[in-house]
N, C-alpha and C positions, 0 to 999 in steps of 0.2 A: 504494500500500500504506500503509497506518496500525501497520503491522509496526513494533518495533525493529531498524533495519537502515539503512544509511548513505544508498537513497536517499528516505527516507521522511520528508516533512512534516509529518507529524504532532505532538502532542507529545512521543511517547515515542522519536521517531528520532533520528537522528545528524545528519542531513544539514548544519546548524547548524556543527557540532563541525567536521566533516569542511573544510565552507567556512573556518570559522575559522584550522585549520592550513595550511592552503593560501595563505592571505591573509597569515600572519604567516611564509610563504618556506618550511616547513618540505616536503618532497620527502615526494610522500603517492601512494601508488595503492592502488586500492579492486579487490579483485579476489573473485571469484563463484566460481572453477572452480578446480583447480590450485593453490590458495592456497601449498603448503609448499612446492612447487618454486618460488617469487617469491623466498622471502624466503633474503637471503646473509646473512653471518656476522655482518655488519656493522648491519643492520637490524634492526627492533623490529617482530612482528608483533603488531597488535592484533586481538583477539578478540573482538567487542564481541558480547554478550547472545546466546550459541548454544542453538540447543534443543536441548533433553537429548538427542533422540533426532537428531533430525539431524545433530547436529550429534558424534556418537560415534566418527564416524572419526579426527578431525582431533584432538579431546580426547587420546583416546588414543596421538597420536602427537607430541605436541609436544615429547618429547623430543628431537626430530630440530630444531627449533628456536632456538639460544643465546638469544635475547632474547624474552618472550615476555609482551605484558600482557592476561590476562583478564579480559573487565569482566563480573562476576554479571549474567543477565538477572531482571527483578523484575516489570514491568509487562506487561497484555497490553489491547489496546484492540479492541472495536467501530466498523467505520465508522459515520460521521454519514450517513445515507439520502439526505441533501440536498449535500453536498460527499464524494463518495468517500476524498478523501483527509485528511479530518481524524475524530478519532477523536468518538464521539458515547459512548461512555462508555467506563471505563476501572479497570479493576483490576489489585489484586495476583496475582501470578501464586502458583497452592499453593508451600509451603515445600517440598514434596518435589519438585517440578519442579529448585529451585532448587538442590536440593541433589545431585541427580543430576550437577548440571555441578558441583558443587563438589567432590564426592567422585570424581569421575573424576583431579581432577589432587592433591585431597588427600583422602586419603580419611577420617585420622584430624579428621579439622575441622564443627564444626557452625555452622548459619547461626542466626542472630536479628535479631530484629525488636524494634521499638520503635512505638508511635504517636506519641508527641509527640514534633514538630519538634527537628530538632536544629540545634542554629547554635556552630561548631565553628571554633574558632584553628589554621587549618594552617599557621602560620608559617613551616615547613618549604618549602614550594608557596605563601607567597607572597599568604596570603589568609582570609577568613572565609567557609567551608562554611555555605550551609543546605540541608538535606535536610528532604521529607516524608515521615514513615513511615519511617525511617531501617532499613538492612538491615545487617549487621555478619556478621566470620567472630569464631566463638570456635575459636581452634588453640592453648587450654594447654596442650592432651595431648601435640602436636607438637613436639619441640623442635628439629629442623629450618626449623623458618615463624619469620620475623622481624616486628614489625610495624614499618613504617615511618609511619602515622596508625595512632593507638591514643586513642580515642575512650573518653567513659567507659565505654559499655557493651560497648565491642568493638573489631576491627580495622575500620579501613577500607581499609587497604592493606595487605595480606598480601606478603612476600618467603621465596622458597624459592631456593636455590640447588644442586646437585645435578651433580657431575660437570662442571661448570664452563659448564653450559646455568642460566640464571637467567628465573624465575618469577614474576611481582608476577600478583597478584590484586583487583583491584578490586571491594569489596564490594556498592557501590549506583553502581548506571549515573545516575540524575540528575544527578549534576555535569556532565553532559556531552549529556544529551538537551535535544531543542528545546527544549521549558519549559523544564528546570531549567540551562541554562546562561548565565542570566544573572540568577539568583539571587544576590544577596551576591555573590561575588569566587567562584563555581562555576569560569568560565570561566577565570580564573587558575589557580587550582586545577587543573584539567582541563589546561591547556595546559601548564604547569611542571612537573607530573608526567611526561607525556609526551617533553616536552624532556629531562626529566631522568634516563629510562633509555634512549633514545636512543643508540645509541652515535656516535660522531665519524666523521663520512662516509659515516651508513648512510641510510635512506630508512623512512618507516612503512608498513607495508606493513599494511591493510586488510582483513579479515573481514569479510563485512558483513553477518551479523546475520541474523535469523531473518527465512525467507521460506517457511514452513507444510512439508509434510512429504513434498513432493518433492524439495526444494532438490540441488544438485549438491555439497558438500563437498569 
């Protein structure tokens, strides 16, 4: 598959990311089926790039949840005709796609885009961010949503907290997909953030990303 989804070699996949946690000790499983019944009180489940539509059950129930990080999906690719699994061309996904997964977990929040490059001091994470085509939540309207990266044009890391279940939202999946994880200090970035909602003797527990429109959720 050329899908964004953990086990995909392509550019716009995880599978990079996923190896990378694994390598630095971090207790990680990737799971396809049954995802909310894995994850205990103690663990952080990641959400990495769900389709809007597939992906509506699980959106919708993440309050069942405690720790939960969202990454916006952004990119969709083309296989290459001559290597199935690399992508042969590769675009932005519509803003309303994107916003369908955004609005399911906030609904008051609007997404934006930028074209020129950003390259961005997350000294919080440890690192210098660069993004192409940079993707941002704007949640002024919300005053519930925290930013924890607040970018010039936008959030890149959204925090909600609600009943004592907590919410990060990840604006632009690059930091963390094949290509873009070892841009600038991506991969710092991506991994310290990670580490760092994390809870103490939990395990990251794995959504893996869109796989077209039978997928199992």
């Amino acid at each position: 598959t050329v899908e964004s989804n953990s086990f995909s070699r392509s550019a716009i996949g995880h599978r990079a990311f996923i190896a990378t946690l694994r390598k630095l000790g971090m207790p990680v499983e990737v799971s396809r089926f049954r995802t909310l019944d894995r994850v205990g009180d103690n663990d952080l489940l990641l959400l990495l790039e769900p389709d809007a539509k597939a992906g509506d059950e699980i959106l919708s129930q993440l309050d069942r949840v405690p720790h939960v990080l969202l990454v916006l999906p952004k990119w969709e690719g083309v296989p290459d005709l001559n290597r199935l699994t690399w992508i042969g061309q590769m675009g932005l996904l519509p803003e309303s796609d994107v916003e369908q997964v955004l609005h399911a977990v906030l609904p008051g929040a609007d997404l934006g885009r930028q074209k020129n490059k950003l390259e961005y001091d997350a000294t919080r994470y440890h690192g210098r961010l660069a993004i192409e085509q940079p993707q941002y939540i704007d949640a002024a309207n919300d005053v519930r949503i925290g930013s924890l990266l607040l970018a010039r044009d936008g959030t890149l890391l959204a925090e909600r907290t609600d009943n004592g279940n907590h919410l990060w939202i990840l604006s632009d999946p690059d930091i963390l997909s094949n290509a873009g994880l070892d841009e600038a200090d991506n991969g710092i970035g991506a991994v310290s953030i990670v580490r760092s909602l994390l809870p103490q003797g939990g395990k990251v527990v794995i959504k893996a990303g869109r796989f077209g429109p039978y997928v199992n959720w």
